[in-house]
C-alpha positions in Angstrom: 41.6 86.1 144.2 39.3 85.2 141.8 35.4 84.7 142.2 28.7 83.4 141.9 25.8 83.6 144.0 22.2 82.3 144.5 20.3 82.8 141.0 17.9 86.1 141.3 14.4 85.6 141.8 12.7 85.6 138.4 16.3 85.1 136.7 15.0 82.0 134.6 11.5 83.0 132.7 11.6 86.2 130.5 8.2 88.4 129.8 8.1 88.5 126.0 9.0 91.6 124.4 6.7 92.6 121.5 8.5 95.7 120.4 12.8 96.0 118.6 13.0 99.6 120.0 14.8 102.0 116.9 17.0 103.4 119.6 18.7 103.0 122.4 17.4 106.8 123.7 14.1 105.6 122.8 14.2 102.0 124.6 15.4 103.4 127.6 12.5 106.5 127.8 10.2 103.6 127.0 11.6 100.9 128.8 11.6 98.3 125.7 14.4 96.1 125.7 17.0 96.3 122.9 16.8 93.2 120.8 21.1 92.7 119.5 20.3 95.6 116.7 23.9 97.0 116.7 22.2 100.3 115.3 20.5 101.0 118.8 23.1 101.3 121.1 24.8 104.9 120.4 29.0 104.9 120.1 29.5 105.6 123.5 28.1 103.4 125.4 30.4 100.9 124.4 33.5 102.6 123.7 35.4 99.8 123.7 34.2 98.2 120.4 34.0 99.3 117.0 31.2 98.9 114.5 32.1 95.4 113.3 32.5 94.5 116.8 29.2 95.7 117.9 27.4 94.1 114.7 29.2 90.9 115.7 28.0 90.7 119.3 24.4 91.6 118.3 24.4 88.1 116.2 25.9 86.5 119.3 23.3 88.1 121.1 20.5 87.2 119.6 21.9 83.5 119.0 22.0 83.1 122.8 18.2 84.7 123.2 16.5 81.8 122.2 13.2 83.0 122.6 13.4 86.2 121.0 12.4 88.6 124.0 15.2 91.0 123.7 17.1 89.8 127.1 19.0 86.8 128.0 17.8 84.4 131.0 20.2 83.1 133.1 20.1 80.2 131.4 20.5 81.8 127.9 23.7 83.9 128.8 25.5 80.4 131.0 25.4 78.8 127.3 28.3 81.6 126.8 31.1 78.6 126.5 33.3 81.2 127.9 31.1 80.6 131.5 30.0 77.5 131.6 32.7 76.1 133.5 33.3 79.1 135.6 31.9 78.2 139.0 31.7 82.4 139.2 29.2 82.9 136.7 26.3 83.8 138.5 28.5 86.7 140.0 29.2 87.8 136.4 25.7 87.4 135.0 24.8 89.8 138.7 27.4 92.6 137.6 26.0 92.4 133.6 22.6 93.1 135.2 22.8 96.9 136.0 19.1 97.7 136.4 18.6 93.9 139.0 15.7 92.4 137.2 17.2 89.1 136.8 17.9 89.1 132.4 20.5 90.9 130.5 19.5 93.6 127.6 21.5 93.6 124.6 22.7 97.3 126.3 23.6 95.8 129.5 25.4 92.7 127.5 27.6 95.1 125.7 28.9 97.0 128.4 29.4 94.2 130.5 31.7 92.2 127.5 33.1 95.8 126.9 34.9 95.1 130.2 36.6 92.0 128.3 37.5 93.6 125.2 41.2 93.7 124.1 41.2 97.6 124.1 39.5 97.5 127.6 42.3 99.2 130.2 43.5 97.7 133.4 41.8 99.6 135.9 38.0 98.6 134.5 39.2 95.1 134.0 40.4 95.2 137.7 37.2 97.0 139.2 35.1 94.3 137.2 37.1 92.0 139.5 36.6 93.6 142.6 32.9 93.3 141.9 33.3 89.6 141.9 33.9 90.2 145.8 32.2 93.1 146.8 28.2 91.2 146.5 26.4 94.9 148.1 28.2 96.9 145.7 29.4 99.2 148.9 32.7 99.8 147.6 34.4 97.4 150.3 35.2 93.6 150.5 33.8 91.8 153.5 34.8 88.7 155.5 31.7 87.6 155.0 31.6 88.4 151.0 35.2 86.6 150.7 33.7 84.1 152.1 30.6 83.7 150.0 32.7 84.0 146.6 35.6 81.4 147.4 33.1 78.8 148.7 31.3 79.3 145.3 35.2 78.5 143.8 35.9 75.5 146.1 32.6 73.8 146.8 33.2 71.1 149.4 36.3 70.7 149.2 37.4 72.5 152.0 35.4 72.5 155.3 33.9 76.1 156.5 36.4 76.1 159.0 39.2 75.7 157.3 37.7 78.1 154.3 37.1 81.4 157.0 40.6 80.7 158.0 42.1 81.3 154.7 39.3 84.2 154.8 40.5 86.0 158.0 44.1 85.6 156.8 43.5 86.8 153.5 41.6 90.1 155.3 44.2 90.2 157.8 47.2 90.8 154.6 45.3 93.2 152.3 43.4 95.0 155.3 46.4 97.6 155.6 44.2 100.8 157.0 42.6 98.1 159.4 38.8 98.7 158.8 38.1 95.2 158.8 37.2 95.3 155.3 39.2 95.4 151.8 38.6 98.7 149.9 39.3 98.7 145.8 42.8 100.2 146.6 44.0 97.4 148.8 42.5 94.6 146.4 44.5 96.2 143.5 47.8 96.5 145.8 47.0 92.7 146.7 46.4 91.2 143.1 47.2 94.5 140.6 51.3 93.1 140.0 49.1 89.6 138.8 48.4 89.2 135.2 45.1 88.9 136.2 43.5 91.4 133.9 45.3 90.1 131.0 43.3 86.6 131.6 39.7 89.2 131.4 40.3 88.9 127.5 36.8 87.5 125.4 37.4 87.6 121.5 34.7 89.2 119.7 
């Protein structure tokens, strides 16, 4: 199952940033945004990259924040060629933006592509997936999310009808506790023997 939805208010003008915080301690007790300096974002936030990693994605970053704020519209971050013709992107650009305010921080951008990375393990690539889905962030799938998320894949080309159909089955197959909803564990019994997670690969 793969997986978009309505662009957050605010999501396409940035405030400008007039400070490159020397930390990323310090930017987040000030609330700056980080700016792509691979120095402010400690080891351990993104475990999954090494130095030369981290360097490299701070030029990307700051390549795709054409105004120079220190956070990426929604605009900015769909000119990532590896979204611009995934009909899901607006999902991903959602699940990048921990804190909700509509932009992506360099911090928030490189835990988000951490999720992608090579060395990144099954189980994060998966619940990155499942986050696709699950729009509230409630820990389940809904009818009504499964909905949303395949109608953002197939457009018109099914009719609503015949799209909750597919919907209701698909609940009906993975719902095996019979809650009415899909939990993390039946979405991973459901697509975890795919190669799914091997496709969640972005070179750095």
């Amino acid at each position: 199952m793969p997986p978009k939805t309505p662009a957050k208010a605010g999501g396409g003008s940035k405030p400008a940033s007039s400070s490159t915080p020397a930390s990323a301690t310090s930017s987040a007790a000030a609330g700056t945004k980080q700016k792509g300096n691979d120095s402010s974002l400690p080891m351990e936030m993104c475990s999954n990259f090494d130095a030369d990693e981290i360097r490299r994605l701070g030029k990307r970053f700051r390549k795709l924040d054409l105004d120079n704020s220190g956070s990426l519209s929604v605009e900015e971050f769909m000119s990532l060629p590896e979204l611009q013709q995934n009909p899901l992107v607006q999902r991903v650009i959602d699940i990048f933006d921990a804190d909700g305010n509509g932009e992506v921080d360099f911090k928030e951008f490189i835990q988000g592509m951490s999720q992608f990375s090579v060395k990144g393990d099954k189980e994060s690539k998966m619940r990155f997936a499942f986050r696709i889905y699950d729009m509230d962030n409630d820990g389940y799938i809904s009818n009504g999310e499964l909905f949303q998320v395949l109608k953002m894949m197939v457009g018109n080309n099914l009719k609503d009808t015949q799209l909750q159909q597919i919907v209701d089955k698909t609940v009906l197959f993975a719902d095996k506790d019979e809650d009415g909803k899909i939990s993390f564990e039946e979405f991973c019994t459901v697509v975890g023997n795919t190669d799914v997670h091997k496709k969640m690969v972005v070179d750095v």
